[in-house]
Each structure stands twice: as structure tokens, then as C-alpha cells.
ROMAR-95319 format. One record per residue: x, z, y of N, C-alpha, C, O in turn; residue in three letters. Coordinates in steps of 0.2 Angstrom, whole numbers, plus 5000, padded with zeros to 4 digits. Layout:
XZYXZYXZYXZYala/...
***
This chain:
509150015047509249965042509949955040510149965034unk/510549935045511149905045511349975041511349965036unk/511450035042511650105040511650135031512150175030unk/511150105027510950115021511750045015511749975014unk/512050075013512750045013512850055003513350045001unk/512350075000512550104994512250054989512250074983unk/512049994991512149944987512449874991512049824990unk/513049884994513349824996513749774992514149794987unk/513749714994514349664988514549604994514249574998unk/515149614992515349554999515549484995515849484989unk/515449434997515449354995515749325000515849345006unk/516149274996516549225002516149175003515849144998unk/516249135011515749105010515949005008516548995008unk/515548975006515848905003516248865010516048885016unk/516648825008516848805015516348725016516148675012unk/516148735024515748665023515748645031515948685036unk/515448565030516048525038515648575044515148615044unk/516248555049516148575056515648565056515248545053unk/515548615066514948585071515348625076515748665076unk/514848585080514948615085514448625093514148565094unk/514348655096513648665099513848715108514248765109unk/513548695111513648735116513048795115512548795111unk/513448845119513348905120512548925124512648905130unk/512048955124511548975128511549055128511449095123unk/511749075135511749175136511149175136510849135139unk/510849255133510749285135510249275139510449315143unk/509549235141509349245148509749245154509849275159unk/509849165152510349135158509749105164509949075170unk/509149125162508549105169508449155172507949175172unk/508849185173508949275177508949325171508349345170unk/509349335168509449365165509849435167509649495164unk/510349425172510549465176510149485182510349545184unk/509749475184509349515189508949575187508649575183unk/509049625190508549685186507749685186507449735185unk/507449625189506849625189506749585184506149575183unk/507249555180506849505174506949565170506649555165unk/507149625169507049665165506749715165506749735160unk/506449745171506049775171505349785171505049755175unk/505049835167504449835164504049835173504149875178unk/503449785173503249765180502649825180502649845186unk/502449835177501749875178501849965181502449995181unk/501349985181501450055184501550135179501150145174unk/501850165180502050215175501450235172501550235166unk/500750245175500150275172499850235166499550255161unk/499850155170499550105163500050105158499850115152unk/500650095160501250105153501150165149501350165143unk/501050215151501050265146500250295146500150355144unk/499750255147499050245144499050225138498750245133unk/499550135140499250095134499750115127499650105121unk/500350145129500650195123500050245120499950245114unk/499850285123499350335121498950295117498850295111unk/498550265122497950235117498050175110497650155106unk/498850155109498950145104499050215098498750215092unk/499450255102499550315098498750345095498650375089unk/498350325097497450335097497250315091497150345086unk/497250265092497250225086497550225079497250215074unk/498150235080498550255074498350325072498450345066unk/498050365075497950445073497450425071497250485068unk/496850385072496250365068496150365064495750395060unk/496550295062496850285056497150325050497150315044unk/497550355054498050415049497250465045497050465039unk/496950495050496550545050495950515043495650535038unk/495750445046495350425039495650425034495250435030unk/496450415033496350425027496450465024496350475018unk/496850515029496950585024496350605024496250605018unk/495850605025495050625025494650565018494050555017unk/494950555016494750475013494250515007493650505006unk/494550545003494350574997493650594997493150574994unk/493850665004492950675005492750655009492250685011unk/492750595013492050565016492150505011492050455014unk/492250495005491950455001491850474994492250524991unk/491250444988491150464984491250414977490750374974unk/492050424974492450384969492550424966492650474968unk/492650414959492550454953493550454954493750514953unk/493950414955494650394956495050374962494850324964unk/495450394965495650354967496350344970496750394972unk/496650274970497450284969497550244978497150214982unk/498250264979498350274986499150224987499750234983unk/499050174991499950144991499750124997499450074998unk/500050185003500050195011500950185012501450205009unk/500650115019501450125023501550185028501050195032unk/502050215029501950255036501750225042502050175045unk/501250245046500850235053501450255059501550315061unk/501650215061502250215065502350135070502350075068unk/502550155076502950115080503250135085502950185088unk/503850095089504150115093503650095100503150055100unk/503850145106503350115111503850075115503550075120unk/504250055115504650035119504449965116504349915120unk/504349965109504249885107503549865108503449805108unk/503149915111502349895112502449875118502349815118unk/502549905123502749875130503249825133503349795139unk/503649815127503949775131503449685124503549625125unk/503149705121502749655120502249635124502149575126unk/501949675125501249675132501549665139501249645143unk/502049685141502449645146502649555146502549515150unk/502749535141502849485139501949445137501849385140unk/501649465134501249425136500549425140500049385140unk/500649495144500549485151500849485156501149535159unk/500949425157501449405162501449445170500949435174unk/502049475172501549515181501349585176501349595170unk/501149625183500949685182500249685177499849645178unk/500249725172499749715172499449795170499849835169unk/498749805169498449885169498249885162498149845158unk/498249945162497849975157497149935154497049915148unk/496749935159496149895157496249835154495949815150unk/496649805157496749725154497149705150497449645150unk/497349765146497649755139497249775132497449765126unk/496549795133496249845129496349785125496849805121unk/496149735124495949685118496549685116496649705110unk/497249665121497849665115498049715112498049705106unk/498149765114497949845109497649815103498049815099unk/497249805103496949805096496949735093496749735087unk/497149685096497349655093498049645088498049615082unk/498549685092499049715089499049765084499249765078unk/498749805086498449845081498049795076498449785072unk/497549775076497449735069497849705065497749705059unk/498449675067499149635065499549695063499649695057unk/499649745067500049755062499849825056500349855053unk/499349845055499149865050498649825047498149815051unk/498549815040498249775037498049815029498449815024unk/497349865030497049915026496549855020496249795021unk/496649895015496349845011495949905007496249955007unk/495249895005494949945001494549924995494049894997unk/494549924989494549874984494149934976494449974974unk/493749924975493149974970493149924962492949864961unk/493349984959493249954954492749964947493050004943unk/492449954945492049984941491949984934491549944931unk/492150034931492150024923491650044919491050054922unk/491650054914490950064906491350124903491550094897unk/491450174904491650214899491150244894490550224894unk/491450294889490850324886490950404884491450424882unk/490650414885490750494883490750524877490950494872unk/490550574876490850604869490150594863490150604857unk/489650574867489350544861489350464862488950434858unk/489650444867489350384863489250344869489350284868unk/488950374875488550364876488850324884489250354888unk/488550264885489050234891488950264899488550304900unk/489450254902489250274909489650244915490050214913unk/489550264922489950204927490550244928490450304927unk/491050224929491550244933491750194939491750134938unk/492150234946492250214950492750224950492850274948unk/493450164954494150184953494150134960494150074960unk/494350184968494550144973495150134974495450174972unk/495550094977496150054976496350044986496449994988unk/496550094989496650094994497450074997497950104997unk/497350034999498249995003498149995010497650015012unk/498549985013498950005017499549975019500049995016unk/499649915023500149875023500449885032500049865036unk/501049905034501349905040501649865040502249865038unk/501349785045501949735047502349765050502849725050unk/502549795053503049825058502849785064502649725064unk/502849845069502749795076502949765078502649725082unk/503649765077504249735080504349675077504849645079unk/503849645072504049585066503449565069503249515066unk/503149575073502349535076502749485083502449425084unk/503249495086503449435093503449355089503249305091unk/503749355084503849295083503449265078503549215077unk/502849315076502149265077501649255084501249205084unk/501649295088501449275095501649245099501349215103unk/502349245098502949205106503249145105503449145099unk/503449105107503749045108504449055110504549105112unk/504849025109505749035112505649065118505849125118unk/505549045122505549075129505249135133505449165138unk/504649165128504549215128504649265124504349315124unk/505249255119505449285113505949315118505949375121unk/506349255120506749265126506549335131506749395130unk/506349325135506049375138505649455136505649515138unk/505449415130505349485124505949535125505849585128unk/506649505122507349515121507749525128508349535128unk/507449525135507749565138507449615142507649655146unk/506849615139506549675140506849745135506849805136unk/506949715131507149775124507949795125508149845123unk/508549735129508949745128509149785134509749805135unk/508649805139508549845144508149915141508449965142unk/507649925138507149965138506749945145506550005148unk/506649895147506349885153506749915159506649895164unk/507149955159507549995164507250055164507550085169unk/506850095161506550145158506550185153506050195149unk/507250195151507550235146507150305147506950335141unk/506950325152506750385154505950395150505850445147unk/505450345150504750345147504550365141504050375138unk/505250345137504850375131505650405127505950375122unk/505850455128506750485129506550495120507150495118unk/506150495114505950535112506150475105506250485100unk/506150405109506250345103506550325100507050355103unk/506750305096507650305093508250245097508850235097unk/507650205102508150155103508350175109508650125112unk/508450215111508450265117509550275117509950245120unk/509550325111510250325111510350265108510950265110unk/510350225105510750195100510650125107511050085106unk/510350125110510350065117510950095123511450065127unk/510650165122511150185131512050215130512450235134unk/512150195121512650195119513150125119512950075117unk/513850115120514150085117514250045111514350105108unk/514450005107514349995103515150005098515749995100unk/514950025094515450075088516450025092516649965092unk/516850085093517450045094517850015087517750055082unk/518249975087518549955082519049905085518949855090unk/519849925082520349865085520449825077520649855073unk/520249765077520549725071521249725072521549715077unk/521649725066522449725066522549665067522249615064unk/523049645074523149585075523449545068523349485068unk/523749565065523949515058523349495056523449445053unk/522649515055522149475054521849425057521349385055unk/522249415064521949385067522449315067522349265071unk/522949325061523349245061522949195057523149135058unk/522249215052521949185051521549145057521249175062unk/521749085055521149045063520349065061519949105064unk/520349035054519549055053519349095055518849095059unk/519549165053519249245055519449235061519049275065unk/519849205065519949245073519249205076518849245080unk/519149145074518649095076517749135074517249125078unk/517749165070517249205066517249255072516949265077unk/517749305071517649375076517549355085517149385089unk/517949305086517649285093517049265095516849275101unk/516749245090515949205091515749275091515549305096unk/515749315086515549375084515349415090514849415092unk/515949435094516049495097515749465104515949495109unk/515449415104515149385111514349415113514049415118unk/514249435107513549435105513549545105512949575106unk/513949575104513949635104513349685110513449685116unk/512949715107512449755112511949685113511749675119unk/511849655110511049585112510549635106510749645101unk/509949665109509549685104509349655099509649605097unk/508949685096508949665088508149635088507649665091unk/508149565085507049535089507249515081507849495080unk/506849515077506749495071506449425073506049405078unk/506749375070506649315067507049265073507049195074unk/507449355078507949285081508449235077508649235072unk/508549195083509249145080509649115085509849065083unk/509949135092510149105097510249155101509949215100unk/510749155107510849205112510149195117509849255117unk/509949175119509249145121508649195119508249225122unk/508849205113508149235108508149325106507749365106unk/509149325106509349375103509349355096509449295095unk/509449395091509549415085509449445080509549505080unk/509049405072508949475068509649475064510249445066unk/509549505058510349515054510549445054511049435056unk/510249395052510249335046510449285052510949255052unk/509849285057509949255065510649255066510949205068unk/510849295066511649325071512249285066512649245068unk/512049315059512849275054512649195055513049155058unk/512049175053511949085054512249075061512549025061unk/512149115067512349085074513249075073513649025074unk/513449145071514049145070514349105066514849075069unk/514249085061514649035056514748975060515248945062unk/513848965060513848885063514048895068513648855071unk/514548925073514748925079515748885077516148855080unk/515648925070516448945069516648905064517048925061unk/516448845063516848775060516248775054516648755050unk/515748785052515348765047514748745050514648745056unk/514348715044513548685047512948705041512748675036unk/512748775044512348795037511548805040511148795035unk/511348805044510748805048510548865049510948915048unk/510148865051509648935051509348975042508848955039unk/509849035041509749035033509549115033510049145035unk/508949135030508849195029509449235024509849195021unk/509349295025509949325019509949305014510449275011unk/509449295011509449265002509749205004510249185001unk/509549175009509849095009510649105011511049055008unk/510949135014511549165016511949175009512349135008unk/511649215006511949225001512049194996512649204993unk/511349134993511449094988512049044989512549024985unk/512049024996512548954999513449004995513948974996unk/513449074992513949114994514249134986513849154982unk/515149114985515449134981515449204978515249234984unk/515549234976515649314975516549324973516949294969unk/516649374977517249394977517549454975517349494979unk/517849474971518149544970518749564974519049614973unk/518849504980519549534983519349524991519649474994unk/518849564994518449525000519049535006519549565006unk/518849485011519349465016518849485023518249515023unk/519249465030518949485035518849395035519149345034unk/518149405036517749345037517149335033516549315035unk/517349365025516649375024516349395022516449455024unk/515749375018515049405022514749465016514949475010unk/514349495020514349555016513549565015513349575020unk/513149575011512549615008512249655007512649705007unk/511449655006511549735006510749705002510549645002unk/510449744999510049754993509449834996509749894996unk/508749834998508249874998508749915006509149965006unk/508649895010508849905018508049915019507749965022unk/507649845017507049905020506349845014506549785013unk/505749865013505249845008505349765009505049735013unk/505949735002505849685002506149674995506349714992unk/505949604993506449594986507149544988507149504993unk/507749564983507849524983508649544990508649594993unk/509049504992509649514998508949535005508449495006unk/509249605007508749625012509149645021508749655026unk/509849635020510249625026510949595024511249595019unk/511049555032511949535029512349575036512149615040unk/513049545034513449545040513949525038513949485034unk/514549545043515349485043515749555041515749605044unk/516049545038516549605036517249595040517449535040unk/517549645042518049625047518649675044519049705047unk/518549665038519249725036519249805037518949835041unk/519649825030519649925033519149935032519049985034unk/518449915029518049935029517349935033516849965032unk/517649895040516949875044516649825044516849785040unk/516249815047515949745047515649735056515649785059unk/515349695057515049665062514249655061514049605057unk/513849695063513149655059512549665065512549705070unk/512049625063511349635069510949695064510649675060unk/511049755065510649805062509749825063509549785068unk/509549845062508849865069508949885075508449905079unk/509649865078509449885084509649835089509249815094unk/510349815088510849775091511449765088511849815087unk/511749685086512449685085512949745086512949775092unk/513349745081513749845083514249815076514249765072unk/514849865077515349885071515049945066514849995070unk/515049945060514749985055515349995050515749955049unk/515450045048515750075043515550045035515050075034unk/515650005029515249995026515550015020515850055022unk/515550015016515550035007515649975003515349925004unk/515949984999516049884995515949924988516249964986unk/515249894985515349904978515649844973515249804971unk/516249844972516849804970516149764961516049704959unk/515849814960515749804952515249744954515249694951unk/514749754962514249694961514549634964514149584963unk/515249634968515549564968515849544965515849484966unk/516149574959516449544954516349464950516749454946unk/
***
């Protein structure tokens, strides 16, 4: 997501009063232990309940390329999301809300519970009156099949509570301790790597505000990326991560998704290191679809799909202007 850079505009943000807040790390209730991180159950249920989800989505996939001929519609029009999930995200969700080991057998329901969440098939028939070349009327069928992918990854923070978000987030910011089970996933290198190096020029850091910004910032570097976080506790989505940060760093804006990020934001044609920067169709949404903190030279700081990291970015000067 954080990667797609070809429609960026950077904004200053408004100044507004202080706050100030203590700090919550990371799974400060064992957070450091390697058993709060590691996935409890046995290799064979772990990579059961990945297959049998895999199962299902190839079910699925196969009805619908097959859709035409096992059914009989004079038309019909097709708007499919891609059938995809990470398994790292399946298991560290089913670790989470089976708490303790748990088996194969005694996940079947949530399998498919999740699976019904996060695809969402709609099939919709419609029938008209046409007429032929004399004249003469007749049925036409026109089926209307959809296909909506909530992302798996965007299901915890309808089932979990802060403290098991929590736990969600240190499962993921490990891979459970099983980088090895599924070598094959994306969060595999972009986790067991460090994150992007960058030295800010110390002359930027004579600004208190930015040094106050990049300090709050750079605390949070490699915390996984949990959609709908907003706290070190929780982890972090894009919008999560700049709201913790600001309001860490002398402002009070609350918890603001991008658009709300944005709206609160001046537009600047001469961007500075502090602020914040956008991005527009990152991934199916309307409207500002990722933020971050711009640090100068052309980087920024932002919670991407994966985990807070430094990113290389693109200023299109004309949409800040």
C-alpha cells in the first residue's frame, strides 16, 4: 500500500493546543517473553487450518470461473475481488481468539466464520421484455454477480477488543516465531528485515516541532501494521500511527482517519519535514487512501501494510499547490 507514490500531495498540518499522554509499549503484559508470541498450537493444526481455508477459497474461485456453464442466464456481468489471504494473518487471528493451543477440529466453525466475513458474494437476476424482430416480446435474463473481499486482515477489529488486538499485534509482529511455515508470504521478508535506514540532517532537527514529531515517530519503527490500530498497545494502521504521533508531539486532533487527517490540513507547495503527506487510490477506497510524516529529501515515515518503516516518496508539487 505505503509503496504506490504517483499520486502524493503533502499538507501542513494546522497548529492546535498541546497534550500530552503517557506512553503504552508494545505489549508491556509480556510482550517480551517469546511465549506471548508464539503461535501455541501444533505444526500439523497450523498448517491444516491454513489448507482448509485455502479449500475454501478454491471453491469458491472454481464456482465462479465455472459460473457461466453451471448456470442458465441469457447475460451476464462480473465485478470479482481477488480470492486471497495472508496465512500468517489467519493464524495469528485463530490463535487470538482461541486462546491456548488449540486443534484443527476446534476451529472448523471459525474457518468459516471468517470465511463468510471476509468474502461477501452477492447474485442478483434481472429480467427484462425485449422484442424481436417482429415484434414480438420475450424474457431476457441479465445476472449481476459481485464479489466483495473485506481483507482478512481488516476482520480483527471487528472481532477483538483492545487487548486482544493487542495480542493480535504481537503475534503478527513476530510471525508467531514461525517465519519458517509459510516462507512463501509477503510479510515474511518485509518482517525479518530491518526497516529502511535514513539519517535526518541534523540542521532539521533545529526545528523542536519536527525533532518532537520524528522522536515520537521513530519509537514506533517495525510495530506491525493491524488495521484500525491507534496506540502502541494495539499497534498501528497508516492514520493510527500519524494521530498517535502528532498527538504525542504538541497537538490535540484525536483519533482521525486520512480523510479526517487531511481535512484538519493546509496545502503547501513548499513541504517541510514534519508534514504530512497523502496519497490517493493506495488501495479500493474513495477519497485520501494513506497518510504519513514527511522527513525531508524525499522520505517519509509511515505505517504501510506492513509495519512503520522509512519510504522513498514523490511530491506532486501541482496537487499541493
Amino acid at each position: 500500500m505505503g509503496v504506490l507514490l504517483a499520486l502524493a500531495c503533502l499538507l501542513l498540518l494546522f497548529i492546535m493546543q498541546s497534550c500530552s499522554s503517557s506512553l503504552v509499549m508494545l505489549g508491556n503484559s509480556g510482550a517480551g517473553a517469546v511465549g506471548a508470541t508464539t503461535y501455541p498450537s501444533k505444526d500439523e493444526d497450523i498448517l491444516g487450518a491454513e489448507a482448509a481455508y485455502a479449500d475454501m477459497e478454491a471453491e469458491l474461485q472454481n464456482y465462479l470461473d465455472t459460473y457461466e456453464s453451471t448456470h442458465d442466464y441469457d447475460e451476464y456481468h462480473f465485478d470479482l475481488d481477488t480470492i486471497e489471504h495472508d496465512p500468517y494473518v489467519l493464524i495469528s487471528i485463530l490463535s487470538v481468539l482461541h486462546e491456548g493451543e488449540w486443534t484443527l477440529a476446534q476451529v472448523q466453525g471459525t474457518l468459516q466464520m471468517l470465511f463468510d466475513r471476509q468474502y461477501i458474494l452477492t447474485e442478483r437476476v434481472v429480467r427484462e421484455t425485449r422484442y424481436d424482430s417482429e415484434g414480438d416480446p420475450y424474457s431476457w435474463y441479465i445476472c449481476y454477480v459481485t464479489l466483495e473481499n473485506k481483507t482478512l486482515s481488516h476482520l480483527p477489529l471487528e472481532l477483538m477488543g483492545e487487548e486482544e488486538l493487542a495480542r493480535y499485534a504481537l503475534y503478527m509482529s513476530c510471525l508467531g516465531n514461525r517465519p519458517d511455515l509459510f516462507p512463501e508470504s509477503g510479510y515474511v521478508d518485509k518482517y525479518t528485515k530491518p526497516p529502511a535506514d535514513y539519517d535526518v540532517p541534523e540542521e532539521y532537527l533545529d526545528d523542536e516541532t519536527f525533532a518532537a514529531i520524528l522522536g515520537e515517530a521513530e519509537k514506533y519503527l517495525g510495530y506491525p501494521y493491524v488495521w484500525g490500530g491507534s496506540s502502541p498497545a494495539t499497534s498501528f494502521d497508516c492514520s493510527g500511527f500519524v494521530s498517535w504521533v502528532i498527538n504525542h508531539s504538541g497537538w490535540d486532533v484525536g483519533r482521525l482517519g486520512a480523510q479526517g487527517l487531511y481535512n484538519i490540513c493546509t496545502p503547501t507547495g513548499a513541504p517541510r519535514p514534519g508534514d504530512l503527506v497523502f496519497f490517493e487510490g493506495t488501495y479500493d477506497t474513495t477519497g485520501v487512501s494513506h497518510c504519513g510524516i514527511y522527513v525531508g529529501d524525499g522520505m517519509m515515515i509511515h505505517c504501510g501494510d506492513v509495519r512503520p518503516d522509512r519510504t522513498e516518496v514523490e511530491v506532486d508539487e501541482r496537487r499541493a499547490a
